[in-house]
PDBQT receptor file of N, H, CA, C and O in Angstrom, charges set to zero:
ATOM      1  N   UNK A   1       5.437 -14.281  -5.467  1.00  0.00    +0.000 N 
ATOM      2  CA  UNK A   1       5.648 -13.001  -4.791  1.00  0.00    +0.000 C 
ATOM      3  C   UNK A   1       4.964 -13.036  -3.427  1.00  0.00    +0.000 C 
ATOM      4  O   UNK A   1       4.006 -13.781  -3.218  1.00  0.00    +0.000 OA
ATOM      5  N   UNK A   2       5.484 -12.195  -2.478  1.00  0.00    +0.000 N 
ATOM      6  H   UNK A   2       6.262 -11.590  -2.648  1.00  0.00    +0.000 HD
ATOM      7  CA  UNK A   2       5.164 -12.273  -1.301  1.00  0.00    +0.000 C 
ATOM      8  C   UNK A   2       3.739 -11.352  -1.489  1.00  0.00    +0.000 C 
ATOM      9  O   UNK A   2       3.512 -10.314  -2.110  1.00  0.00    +0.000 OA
ATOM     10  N   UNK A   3       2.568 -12.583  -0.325  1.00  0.00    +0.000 N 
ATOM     11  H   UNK A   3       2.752 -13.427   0.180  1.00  0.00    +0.000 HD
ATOM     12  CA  UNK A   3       1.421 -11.796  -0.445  1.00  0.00    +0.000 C 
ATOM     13  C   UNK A   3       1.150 -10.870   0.004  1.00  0.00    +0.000 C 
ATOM     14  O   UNK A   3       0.181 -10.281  -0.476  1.00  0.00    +0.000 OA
ATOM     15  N   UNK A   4       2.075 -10.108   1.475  1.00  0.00    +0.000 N 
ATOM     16  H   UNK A   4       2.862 -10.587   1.865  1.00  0.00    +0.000 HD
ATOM     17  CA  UNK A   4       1.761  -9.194   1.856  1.00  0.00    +0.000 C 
ATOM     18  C   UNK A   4       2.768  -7.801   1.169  1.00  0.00    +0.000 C 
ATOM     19  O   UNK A   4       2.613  -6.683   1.661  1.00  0.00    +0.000 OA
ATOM     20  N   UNK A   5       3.845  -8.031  -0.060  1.00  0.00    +0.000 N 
ATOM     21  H   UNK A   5       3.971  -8.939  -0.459  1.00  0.00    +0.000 HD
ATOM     22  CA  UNK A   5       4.291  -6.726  -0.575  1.00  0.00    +0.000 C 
ATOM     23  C   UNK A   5       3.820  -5.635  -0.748  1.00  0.00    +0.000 C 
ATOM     24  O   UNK A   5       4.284  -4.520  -0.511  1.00  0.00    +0.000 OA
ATOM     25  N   UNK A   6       2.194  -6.178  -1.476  1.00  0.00    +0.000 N 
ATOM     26  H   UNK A   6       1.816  -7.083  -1.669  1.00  0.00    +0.000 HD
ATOM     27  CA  UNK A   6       1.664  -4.946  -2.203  1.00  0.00    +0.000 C 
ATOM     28  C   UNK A   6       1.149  -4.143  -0.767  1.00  0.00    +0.000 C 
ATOM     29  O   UNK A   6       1.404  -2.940  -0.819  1.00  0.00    +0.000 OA
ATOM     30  N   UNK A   7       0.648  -4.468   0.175  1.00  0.00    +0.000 N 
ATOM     31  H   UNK A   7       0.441  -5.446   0.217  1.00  0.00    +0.000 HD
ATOM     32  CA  UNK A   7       0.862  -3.660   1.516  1.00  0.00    +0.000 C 
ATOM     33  C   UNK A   7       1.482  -3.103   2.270  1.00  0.00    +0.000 C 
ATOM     34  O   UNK A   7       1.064  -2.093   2.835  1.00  0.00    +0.000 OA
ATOM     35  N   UNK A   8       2.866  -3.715   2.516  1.00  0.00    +0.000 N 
ATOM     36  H   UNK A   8       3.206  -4.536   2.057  1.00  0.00    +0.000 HD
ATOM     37  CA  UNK A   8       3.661  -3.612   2.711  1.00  0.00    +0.000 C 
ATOM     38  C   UNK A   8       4.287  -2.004   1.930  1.00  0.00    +0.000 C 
ATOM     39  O   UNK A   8       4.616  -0.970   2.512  1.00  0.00    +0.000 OA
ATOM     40  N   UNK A   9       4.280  -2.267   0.637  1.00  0.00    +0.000 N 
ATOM     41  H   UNK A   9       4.013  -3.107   0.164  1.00  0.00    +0.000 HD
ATOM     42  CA  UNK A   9       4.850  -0.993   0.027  1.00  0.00    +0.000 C 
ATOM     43  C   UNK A   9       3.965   0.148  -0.212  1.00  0.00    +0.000 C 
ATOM     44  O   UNK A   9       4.370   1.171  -0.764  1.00  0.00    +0.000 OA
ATOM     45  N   UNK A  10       2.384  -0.061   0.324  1.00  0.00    +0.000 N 
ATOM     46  H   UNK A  10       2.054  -0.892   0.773  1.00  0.00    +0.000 HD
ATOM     47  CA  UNK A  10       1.588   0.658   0.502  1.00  0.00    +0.000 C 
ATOM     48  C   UNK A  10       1.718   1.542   1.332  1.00  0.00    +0.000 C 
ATOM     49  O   UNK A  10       1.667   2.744   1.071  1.00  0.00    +0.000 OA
ATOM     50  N   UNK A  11       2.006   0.785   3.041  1.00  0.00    +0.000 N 
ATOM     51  H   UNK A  11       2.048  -0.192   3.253  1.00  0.00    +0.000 HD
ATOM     52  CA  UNK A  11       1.732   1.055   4.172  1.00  0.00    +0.000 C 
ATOM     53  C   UNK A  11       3.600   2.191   4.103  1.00  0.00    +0.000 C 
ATOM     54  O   UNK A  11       3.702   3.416   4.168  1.00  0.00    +0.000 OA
ATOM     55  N   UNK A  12       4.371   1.485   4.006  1.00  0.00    +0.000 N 
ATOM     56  H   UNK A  12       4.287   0.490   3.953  1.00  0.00    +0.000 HD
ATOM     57  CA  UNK A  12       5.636   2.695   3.362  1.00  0.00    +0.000 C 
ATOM     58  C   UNK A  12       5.554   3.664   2.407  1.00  0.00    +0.000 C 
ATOM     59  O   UNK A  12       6.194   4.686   2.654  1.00  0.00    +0.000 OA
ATOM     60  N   UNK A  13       5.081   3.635   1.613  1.00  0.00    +0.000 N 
ATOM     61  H   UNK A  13       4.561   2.805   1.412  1.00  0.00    +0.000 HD
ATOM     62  CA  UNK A  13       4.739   4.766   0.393  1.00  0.00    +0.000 C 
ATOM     63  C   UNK A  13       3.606   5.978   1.547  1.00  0.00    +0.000 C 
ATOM     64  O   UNK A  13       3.681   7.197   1.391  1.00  0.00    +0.000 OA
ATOM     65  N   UNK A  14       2.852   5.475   2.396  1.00  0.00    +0.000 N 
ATOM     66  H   UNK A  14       2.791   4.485   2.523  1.00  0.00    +0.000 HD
ATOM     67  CA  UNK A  14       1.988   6.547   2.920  1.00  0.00    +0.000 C 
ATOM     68  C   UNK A  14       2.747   7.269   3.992  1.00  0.00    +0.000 C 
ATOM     69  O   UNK A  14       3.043   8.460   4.084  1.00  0.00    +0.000 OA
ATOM     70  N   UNK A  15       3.070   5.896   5.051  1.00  0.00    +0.000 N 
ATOM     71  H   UNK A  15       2.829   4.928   4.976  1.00  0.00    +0.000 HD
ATOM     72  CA  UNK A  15       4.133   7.307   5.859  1.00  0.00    +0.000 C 
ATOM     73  C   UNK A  15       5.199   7.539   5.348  1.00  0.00    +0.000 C 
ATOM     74  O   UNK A  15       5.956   8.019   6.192  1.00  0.00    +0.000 OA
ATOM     75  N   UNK A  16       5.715   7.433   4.262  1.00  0.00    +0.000 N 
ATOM     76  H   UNK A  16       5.100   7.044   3.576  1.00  0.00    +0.000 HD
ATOM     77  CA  UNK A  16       6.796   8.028   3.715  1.00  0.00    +0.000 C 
ATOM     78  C   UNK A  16       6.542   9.498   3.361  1.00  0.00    +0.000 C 
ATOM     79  O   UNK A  16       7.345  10.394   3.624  1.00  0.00    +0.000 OA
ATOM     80  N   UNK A  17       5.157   9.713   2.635  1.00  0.00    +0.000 N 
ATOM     81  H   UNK A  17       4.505   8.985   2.421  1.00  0.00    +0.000 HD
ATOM     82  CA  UNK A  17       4.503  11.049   1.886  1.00  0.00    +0.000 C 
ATOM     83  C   UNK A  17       3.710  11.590   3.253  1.00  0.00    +0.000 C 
ATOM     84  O   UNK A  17       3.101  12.642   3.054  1.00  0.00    +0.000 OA
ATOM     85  N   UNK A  18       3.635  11.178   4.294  1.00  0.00    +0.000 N 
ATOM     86  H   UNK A  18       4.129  10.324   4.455  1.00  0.00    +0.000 HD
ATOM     87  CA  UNK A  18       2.791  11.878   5.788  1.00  0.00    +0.000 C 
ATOM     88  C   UNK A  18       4.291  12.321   6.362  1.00  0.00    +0.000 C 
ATOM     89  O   UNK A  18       4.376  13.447   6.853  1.00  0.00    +0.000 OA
ATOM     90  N   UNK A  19       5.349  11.570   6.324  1.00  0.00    +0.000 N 
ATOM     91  H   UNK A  19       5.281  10.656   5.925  1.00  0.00    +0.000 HD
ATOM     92  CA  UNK A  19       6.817  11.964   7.352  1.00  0.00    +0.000 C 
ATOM     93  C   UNK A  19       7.275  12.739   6.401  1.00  0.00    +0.000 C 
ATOM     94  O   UNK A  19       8.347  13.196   6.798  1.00  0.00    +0.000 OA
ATOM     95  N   UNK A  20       6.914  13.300   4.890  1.00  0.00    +0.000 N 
ATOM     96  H   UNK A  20       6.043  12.930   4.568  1.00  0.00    +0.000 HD
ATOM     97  CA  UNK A  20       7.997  14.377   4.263  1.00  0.00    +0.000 C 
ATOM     98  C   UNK A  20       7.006  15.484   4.474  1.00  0.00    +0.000 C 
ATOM     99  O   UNK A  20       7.163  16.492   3.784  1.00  0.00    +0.000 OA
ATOM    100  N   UNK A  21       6.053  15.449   5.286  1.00  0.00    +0.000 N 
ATOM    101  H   UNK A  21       5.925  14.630   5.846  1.00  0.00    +0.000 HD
ATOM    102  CA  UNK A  21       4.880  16.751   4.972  1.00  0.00    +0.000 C 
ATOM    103  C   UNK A  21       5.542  17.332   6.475  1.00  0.00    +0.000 C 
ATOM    104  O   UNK A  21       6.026  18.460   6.578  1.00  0.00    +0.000 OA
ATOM    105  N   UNK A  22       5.455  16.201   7.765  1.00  0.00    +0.000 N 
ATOM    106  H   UNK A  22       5.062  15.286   7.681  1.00  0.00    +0.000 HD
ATOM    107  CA  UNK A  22       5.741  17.084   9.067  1.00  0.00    +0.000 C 
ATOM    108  C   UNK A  22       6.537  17.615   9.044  1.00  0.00    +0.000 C 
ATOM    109  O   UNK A  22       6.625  18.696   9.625  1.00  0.00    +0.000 OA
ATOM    110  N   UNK A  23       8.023  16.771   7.951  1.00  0.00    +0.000 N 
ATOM    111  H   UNK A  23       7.952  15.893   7.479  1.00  0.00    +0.000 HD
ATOM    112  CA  UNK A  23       9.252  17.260   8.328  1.00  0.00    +0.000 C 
ATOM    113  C   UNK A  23       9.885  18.724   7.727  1.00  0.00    +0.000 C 
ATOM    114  O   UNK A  23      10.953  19.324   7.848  1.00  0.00    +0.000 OA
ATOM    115  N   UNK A  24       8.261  19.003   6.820  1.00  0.00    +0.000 N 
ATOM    116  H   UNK A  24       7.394  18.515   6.722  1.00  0.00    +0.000 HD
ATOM    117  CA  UNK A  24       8.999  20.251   5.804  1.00  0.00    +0.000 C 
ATOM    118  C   UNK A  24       9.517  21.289   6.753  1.00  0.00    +0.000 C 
ATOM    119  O   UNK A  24      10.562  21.868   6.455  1.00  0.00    +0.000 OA
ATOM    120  N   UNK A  25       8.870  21.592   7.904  1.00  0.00    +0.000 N 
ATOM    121  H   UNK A  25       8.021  21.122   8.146  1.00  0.00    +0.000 HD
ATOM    122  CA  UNK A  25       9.321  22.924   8.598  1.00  0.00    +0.000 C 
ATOM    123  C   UNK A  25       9.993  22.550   9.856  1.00  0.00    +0.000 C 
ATOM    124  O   UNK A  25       9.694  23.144  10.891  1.00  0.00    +0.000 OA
ATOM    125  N   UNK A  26      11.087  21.386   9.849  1.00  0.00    +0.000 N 
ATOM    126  H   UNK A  26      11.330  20.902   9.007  1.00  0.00    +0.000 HD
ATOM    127  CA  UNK A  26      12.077  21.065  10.286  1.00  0.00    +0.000 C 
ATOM    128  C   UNK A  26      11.933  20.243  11.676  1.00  0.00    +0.000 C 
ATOM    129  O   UNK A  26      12.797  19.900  12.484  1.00  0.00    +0.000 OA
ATOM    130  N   UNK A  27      10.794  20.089  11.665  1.00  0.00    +0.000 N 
ATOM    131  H   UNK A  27      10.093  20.368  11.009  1.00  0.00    +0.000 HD
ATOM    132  CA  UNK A  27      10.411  19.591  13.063  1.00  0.00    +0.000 C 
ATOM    133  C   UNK A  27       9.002  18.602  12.930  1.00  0.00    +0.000 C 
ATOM    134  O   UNK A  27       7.998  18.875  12.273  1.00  0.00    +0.000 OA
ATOM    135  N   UNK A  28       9.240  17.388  13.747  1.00  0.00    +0.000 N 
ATOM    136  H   UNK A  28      10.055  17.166  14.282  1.00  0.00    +0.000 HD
ATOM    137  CA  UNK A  28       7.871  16.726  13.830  1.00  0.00    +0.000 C 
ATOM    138  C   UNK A  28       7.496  16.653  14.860  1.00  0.00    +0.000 C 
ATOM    139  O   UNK A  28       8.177  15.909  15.565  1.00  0.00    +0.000 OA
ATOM    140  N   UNK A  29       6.382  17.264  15.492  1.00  0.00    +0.000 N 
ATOM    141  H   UNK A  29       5.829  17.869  14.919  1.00  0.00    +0.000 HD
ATOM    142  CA  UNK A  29       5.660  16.866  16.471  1.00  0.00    +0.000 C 
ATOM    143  C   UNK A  29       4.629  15.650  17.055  1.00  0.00    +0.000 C 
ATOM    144  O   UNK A  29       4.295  14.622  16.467  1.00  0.00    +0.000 OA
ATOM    145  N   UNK A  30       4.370  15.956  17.953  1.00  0.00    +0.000 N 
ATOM    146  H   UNK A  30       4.642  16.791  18.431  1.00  0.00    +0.000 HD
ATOM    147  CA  UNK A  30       3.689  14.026  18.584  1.00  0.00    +0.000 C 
ATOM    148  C   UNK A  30       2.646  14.226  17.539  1.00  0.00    +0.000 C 
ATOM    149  O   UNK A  30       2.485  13.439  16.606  1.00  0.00    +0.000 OA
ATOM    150  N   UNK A  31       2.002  15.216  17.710  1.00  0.00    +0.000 N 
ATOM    151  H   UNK A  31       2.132  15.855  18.467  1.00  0.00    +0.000 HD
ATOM    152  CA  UNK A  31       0.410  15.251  16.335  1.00  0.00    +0.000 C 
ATOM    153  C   UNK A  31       1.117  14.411  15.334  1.00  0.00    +0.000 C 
ATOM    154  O   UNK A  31       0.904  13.202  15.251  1.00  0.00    +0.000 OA
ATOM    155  N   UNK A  32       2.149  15.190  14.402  1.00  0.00    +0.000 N 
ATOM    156  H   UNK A  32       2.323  16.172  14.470  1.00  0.00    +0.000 HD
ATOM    157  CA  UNK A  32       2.528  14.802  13.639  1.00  0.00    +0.000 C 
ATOM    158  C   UNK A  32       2.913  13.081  12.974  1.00  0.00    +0.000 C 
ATOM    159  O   UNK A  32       2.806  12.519  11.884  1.00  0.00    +0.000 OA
ATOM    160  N   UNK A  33       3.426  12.698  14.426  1.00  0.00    +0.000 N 
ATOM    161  H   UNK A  33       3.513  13.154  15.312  1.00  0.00    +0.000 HD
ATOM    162  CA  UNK A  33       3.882  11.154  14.493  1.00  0.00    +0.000 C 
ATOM    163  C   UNK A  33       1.936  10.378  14.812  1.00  0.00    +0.000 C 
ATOM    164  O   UNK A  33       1.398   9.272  14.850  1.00  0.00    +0.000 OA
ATOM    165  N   UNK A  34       1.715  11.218  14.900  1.00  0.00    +0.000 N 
ATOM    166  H   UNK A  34       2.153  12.117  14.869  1.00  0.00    +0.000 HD
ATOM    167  CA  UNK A  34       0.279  10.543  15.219  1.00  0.00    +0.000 C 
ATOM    168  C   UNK A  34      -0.274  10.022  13.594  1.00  0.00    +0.000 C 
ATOM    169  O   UNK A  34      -0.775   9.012  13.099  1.00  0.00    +0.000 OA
ATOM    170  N   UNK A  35       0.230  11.593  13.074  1.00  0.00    +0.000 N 
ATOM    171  H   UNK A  35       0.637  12.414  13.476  1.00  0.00    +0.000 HD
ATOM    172  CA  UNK A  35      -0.762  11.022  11.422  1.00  0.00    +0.000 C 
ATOM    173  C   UNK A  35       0.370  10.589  10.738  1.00  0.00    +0.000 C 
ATOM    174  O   UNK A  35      -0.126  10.272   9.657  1.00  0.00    +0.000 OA
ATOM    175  N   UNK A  36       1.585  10.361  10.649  1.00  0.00    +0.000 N 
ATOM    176  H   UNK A  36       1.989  10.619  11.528  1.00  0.00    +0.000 HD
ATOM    177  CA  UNK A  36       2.278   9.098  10.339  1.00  0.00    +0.000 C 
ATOM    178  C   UNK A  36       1.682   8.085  10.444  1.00  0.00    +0.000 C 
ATOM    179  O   UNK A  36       1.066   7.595   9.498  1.00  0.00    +0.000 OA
ATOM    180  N   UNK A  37       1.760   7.360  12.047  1.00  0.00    +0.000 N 
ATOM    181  H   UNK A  37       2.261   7.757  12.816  1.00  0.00    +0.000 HD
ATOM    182  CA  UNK A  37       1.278   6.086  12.178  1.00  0.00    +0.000 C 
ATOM    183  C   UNK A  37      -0.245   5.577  11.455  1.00  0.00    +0.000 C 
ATOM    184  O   UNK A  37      -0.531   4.528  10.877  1.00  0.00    +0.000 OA
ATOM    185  N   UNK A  38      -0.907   6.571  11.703  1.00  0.00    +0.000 N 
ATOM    186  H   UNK A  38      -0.674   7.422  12.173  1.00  0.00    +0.000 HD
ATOM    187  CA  UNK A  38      -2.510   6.778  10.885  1.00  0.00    +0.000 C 
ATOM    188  C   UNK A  38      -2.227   6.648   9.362  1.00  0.00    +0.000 C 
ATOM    189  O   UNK A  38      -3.009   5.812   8.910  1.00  0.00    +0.000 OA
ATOM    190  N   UNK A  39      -1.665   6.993   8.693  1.00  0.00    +0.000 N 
ATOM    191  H   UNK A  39      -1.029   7.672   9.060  1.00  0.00    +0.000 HD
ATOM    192  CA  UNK A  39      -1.047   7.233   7.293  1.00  0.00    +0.000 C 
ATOM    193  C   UNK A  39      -0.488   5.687   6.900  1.00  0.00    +0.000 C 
ATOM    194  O   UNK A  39      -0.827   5.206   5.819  1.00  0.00    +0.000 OA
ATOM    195  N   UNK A  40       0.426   4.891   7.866  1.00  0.00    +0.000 N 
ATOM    196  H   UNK A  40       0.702   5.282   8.744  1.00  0.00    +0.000 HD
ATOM    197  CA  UNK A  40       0.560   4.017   7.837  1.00  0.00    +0.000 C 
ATOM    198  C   UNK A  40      -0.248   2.880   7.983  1.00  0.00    +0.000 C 
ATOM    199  O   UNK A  40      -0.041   2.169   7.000  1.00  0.00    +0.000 OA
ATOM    200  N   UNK A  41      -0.976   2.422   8.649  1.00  0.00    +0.000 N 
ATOM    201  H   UNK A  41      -1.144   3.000   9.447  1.00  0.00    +0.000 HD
ATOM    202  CA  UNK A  41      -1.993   1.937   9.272  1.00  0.00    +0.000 C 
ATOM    203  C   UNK A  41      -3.026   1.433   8.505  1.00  0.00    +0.000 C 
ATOM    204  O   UNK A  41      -3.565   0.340   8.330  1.00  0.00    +0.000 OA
ATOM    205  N   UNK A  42      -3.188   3.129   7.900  1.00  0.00    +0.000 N 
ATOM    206  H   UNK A  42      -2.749   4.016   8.041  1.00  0.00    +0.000 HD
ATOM    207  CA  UNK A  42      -4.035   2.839   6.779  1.00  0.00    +0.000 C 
ATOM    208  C   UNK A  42      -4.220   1.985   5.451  1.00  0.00    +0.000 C 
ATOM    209  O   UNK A  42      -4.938   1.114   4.960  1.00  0.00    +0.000 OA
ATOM    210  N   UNK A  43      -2.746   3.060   5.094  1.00  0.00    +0.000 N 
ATOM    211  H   UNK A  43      -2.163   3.768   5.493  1.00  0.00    +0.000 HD
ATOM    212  CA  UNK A  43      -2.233   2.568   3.744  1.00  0.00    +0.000 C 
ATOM    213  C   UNK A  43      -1.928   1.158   4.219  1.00  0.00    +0.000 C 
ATOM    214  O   UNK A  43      -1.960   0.663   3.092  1.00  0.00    +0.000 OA
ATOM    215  N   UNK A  44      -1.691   0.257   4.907  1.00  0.00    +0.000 N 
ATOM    216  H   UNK A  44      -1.665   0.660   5.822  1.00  0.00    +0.000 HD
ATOM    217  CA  UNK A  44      -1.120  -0.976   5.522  1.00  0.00    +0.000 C 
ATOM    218  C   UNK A  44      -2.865  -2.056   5.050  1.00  0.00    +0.000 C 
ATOM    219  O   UNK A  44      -3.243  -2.985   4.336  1.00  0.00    +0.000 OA
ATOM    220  N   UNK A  45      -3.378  -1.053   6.074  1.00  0.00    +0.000 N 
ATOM    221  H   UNK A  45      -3.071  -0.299   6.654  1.00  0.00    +0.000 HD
ATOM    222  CA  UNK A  45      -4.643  -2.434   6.289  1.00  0.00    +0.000 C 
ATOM    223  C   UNK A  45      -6.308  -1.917   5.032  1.00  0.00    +0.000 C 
ATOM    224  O   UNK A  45      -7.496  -2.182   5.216  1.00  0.00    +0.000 OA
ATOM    225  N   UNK A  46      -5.741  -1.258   4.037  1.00  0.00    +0.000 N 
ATOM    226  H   UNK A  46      -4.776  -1.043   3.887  1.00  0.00    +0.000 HD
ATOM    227  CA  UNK A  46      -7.158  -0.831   3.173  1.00  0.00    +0.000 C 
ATOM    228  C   UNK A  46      -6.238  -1.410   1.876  1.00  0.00    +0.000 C 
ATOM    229  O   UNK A  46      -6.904  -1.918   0.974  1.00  0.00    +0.000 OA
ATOM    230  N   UNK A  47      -4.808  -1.383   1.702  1.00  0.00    +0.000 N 
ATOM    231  H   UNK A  47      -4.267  -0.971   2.435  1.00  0.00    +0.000 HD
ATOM    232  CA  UNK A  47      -4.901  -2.422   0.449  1.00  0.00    +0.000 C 
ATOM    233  C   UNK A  47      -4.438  -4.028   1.310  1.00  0.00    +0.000 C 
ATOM    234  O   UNK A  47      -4.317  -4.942   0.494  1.00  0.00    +0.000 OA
ATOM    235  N   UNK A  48      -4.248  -4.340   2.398  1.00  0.00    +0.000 N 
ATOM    236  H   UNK A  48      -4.347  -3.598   3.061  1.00  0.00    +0.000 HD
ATOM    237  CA  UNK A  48      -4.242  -5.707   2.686  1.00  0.00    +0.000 C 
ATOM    238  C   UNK A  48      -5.353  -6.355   2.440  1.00  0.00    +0.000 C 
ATOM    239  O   UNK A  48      -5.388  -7.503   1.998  1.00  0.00    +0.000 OA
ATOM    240  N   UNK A  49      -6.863  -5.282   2.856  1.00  0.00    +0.000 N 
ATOM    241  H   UNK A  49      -6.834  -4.349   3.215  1.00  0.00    +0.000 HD
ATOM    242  CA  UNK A  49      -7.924  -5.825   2.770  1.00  0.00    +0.000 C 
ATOM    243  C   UNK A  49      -8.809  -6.078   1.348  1.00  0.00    +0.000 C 
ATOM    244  O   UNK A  49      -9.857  -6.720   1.293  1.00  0.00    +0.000 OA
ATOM    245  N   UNK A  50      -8.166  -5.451   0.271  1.00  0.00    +0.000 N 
ATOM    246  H   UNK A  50      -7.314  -4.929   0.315  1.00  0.00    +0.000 HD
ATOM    247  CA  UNK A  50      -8.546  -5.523  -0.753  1.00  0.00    +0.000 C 
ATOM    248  C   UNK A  50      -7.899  -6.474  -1.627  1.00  0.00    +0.000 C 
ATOM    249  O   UNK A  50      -6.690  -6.399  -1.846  1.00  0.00    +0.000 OA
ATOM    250  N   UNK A  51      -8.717  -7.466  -2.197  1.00  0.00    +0.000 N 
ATOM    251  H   UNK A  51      -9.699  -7.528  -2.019  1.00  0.00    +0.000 HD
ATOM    252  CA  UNK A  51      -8.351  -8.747  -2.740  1.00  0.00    +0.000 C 
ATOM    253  C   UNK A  51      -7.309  -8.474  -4.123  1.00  0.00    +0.000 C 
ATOM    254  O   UNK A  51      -7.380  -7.378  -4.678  1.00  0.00    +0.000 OA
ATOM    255  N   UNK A  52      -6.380  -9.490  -4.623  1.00  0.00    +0.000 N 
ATOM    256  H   UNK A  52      -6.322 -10.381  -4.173  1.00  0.00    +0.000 HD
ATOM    257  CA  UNK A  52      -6.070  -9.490  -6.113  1.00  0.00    +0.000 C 
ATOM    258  C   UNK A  52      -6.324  -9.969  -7.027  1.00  0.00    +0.000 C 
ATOM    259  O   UNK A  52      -6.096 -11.173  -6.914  1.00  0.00    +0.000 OA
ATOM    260  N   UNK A  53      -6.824  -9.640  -8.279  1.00  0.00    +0.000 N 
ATOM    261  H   UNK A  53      -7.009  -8.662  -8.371  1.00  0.00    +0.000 HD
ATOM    262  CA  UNK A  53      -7.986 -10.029  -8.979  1.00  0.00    +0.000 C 
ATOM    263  C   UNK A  53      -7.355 -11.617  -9.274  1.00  0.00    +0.000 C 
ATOM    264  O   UNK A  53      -6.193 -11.985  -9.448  1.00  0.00    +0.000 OA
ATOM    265  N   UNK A  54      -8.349 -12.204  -9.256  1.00  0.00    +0.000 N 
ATOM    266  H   UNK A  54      -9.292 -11.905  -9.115  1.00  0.00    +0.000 HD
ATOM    267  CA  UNK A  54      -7.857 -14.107  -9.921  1.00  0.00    +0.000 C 
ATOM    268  C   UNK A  54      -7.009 -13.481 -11.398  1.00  0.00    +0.000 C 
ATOM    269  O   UNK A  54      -7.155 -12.439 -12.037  1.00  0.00    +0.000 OA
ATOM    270  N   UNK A  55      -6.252 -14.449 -11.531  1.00  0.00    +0.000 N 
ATOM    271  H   UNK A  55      -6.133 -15.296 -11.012  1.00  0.00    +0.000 HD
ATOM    272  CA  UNK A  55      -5.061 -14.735 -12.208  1.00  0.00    +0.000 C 
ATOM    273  C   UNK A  55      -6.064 -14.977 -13.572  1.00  0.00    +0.000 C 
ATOM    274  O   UNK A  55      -7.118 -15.509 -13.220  1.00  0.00    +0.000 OA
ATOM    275  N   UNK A  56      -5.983 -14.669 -15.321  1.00  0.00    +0.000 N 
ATOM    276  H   UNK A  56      -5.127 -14.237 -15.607  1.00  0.00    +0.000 HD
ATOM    277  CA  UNK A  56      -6.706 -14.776 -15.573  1.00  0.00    +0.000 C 
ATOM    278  C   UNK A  56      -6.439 -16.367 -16.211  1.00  0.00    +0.000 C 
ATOM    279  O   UNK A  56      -5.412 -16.984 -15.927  1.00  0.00    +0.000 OA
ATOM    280  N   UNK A  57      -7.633 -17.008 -17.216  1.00  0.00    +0.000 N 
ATOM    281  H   UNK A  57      -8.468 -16.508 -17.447  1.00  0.00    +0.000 HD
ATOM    282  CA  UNK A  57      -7.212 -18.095 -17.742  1.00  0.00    +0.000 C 
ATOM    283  C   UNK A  57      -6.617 -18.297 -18.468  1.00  0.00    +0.000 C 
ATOM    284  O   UNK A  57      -6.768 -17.575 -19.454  1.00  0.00    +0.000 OA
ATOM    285  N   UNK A  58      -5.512 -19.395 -18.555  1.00  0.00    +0.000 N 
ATOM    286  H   UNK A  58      -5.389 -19.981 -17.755  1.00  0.00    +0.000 HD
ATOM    287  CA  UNK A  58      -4.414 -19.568 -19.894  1.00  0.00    +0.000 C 
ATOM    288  C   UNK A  58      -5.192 -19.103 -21.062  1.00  0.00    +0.000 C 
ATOM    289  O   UNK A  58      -6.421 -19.048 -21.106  1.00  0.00    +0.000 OA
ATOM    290  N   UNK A  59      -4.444 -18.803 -21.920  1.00  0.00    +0.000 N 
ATOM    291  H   UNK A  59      -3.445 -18.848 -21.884  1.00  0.00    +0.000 HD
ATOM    292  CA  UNK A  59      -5.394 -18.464 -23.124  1.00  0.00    +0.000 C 
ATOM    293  C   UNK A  59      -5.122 -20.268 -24.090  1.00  0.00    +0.000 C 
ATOM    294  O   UNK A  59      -4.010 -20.786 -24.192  1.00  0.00    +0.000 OA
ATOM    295  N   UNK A  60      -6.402 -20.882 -24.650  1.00  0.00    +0.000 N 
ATOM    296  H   UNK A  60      -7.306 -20.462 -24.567  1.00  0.00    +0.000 HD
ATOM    297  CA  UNK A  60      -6.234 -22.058 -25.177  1.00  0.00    +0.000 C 
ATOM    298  C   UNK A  60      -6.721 -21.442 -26.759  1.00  0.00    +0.000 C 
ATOM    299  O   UNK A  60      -7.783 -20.822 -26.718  1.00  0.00    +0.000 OA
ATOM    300  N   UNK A  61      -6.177 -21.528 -27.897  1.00  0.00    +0.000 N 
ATOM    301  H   UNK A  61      -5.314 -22.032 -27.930  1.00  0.00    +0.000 HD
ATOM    302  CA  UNK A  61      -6.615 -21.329 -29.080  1.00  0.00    +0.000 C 
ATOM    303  C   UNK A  61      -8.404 -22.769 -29.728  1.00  0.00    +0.000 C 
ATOM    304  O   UNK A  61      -8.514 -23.967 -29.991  1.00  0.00    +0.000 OA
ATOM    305  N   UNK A  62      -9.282 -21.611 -29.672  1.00  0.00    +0.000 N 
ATOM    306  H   UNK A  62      -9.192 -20.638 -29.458  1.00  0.00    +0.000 HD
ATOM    307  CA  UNK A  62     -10.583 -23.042 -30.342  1.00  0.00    +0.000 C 
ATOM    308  C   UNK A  62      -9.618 -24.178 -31.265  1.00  0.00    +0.000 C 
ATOM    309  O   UNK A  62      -8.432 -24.048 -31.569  1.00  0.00    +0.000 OA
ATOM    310  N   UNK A  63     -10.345 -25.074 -31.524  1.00  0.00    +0.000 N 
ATOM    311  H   UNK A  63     -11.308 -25.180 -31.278  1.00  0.00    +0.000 HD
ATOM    312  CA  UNK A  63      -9.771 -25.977 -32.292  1.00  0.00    +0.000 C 
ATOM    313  C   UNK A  63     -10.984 -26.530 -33.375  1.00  0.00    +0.000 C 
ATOM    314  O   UNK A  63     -12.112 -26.952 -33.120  1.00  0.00    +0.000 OA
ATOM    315  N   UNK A  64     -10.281 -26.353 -34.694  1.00  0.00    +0.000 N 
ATOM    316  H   UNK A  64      -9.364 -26.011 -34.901  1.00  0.00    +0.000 HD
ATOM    317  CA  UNK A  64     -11.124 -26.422 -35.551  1.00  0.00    +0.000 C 
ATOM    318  C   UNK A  64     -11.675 -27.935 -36.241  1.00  0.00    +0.000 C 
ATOM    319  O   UNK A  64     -10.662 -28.487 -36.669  1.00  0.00    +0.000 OA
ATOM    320  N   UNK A  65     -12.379 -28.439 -36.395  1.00  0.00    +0.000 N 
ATOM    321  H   UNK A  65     -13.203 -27.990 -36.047  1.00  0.00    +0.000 HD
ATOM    322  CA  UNK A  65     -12.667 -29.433 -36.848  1.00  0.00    +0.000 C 
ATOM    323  C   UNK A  65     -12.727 -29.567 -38.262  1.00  0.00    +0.000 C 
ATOM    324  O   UNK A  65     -13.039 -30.646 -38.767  1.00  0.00    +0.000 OA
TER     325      UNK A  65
């Protein structure tokens, strides 16, 4: 999987939920496009910067003697 998705759909999921808030009363203003991009930005570079946990270890069954 691509490493930057989970950001990627971060950084869209935020200005997606910041661009349905300006647009409720039919109009977006520059403020508005301001905390889009901020919304984006964010959501973009606070989960890019946060690691994904190591993969865990195969599971091996003990072996009995």
């Amino acid at each position: 999987m691509n490493k930057y998705a989970k950001a990627i759909v971060a950084a869209l999921t935020a200005g997606l939920g910041a661009y349905g808030t300006a647009v409720a009363d039919g109009s977006v203003t520059a403020q508005e496009w301001v905390g889009v991009a901020v919304a984006v930005l964010a959501g973009l570079g606070l989960v890019w910067a946060v690691p994904n946990q190591p993969a865990p270890a195969p599971y091996e069954p003990e072996h009995s003697e």
